[in-house]
C-alpha positions as CSV (number, residue, x, y, z in Angstrom):
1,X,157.9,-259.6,-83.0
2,X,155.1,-259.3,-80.5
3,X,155.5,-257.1,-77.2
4,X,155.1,-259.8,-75.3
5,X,158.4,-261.5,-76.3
6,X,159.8,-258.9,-74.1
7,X,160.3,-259.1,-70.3
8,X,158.3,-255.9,-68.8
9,X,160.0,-253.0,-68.2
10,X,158.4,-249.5,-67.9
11,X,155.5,-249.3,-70.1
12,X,155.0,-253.3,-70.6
13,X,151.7,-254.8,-70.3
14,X,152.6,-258.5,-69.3
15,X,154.8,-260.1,-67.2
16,X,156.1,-263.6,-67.8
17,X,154.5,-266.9,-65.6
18,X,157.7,-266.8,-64.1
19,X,158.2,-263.0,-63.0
20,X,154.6,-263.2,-62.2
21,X,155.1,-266.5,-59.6
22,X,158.0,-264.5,-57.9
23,X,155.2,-261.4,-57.0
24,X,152.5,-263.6,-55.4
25,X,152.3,-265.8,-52.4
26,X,152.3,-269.2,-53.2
27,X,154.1,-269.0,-56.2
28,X,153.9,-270.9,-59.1
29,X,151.5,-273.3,-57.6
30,X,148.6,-270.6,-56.4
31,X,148.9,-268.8,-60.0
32,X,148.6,-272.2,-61.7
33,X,145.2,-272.2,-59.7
34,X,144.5,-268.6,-60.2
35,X,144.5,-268.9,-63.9
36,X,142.7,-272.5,-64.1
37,X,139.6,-270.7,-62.0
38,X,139.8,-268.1,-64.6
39,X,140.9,-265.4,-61.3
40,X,143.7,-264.7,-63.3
41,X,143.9,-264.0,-67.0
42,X,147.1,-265.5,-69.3
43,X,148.1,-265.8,-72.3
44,X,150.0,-268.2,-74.9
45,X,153.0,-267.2,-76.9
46,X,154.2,-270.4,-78.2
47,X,155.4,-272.1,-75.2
48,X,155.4,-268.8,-73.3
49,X,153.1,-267.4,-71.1
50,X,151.9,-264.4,-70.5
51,X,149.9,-262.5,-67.6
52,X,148.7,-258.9,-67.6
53,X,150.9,-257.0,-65.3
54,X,148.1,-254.6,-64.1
55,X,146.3,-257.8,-62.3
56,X,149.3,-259.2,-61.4
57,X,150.7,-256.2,-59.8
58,X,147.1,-255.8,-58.1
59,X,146.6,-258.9,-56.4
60,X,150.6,-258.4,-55.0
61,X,149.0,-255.0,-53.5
62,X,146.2,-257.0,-52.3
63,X,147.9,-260.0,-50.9
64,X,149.9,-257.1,-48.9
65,X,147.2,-255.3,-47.1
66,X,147.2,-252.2,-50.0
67,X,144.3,-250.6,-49.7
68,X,144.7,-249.3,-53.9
69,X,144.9,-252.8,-55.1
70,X,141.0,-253.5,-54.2
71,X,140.5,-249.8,-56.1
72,X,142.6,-251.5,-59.2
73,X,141.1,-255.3,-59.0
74,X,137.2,-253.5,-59.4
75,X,138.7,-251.6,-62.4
76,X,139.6,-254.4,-63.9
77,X,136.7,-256.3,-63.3
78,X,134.2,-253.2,-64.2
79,X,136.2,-252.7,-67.7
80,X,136.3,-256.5,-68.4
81,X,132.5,-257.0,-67.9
């Protein structure tokens, strides 16, 4: 069993499509478009998908006016690169 078959709790790395649609604005439409630009990254369980809770949780903070979540969003780019 993988750690993604789990819905994140504390210490969980991904959330599902779903829990990560119900954090953003725009929903399941904007992260369709998110991920198909490659803004966003997911990945594939089967017929599950999975995004990394980090980014997820960071564009939320973004999208909210959070001044950390442009601190997070660089991280991740910097450590991706």
């Amino acid at each position: 069993m993988s750690c993604c078959n789990k819905s994140p709790g504390e210490g969980q790395k991904f959330y599902t499509f779903e829990e990560a649609a119900k954090k953003i604005e725009g929903g399941a439409e904007k992260l369709r478009c998110l991920i198909s630009e490659g803004e966003v990254a997911a990945y594939r369980e089967g017929d599950d998908m999975f995004l990394v809770r980090r980014e997820i949780d960071a564009l939320a903070d973004l999208e909210s006016g959070s001044d950390t979540s442009e601190i997070i969003l660089d991280e991740i780019t910097l450590n991706d690169e």
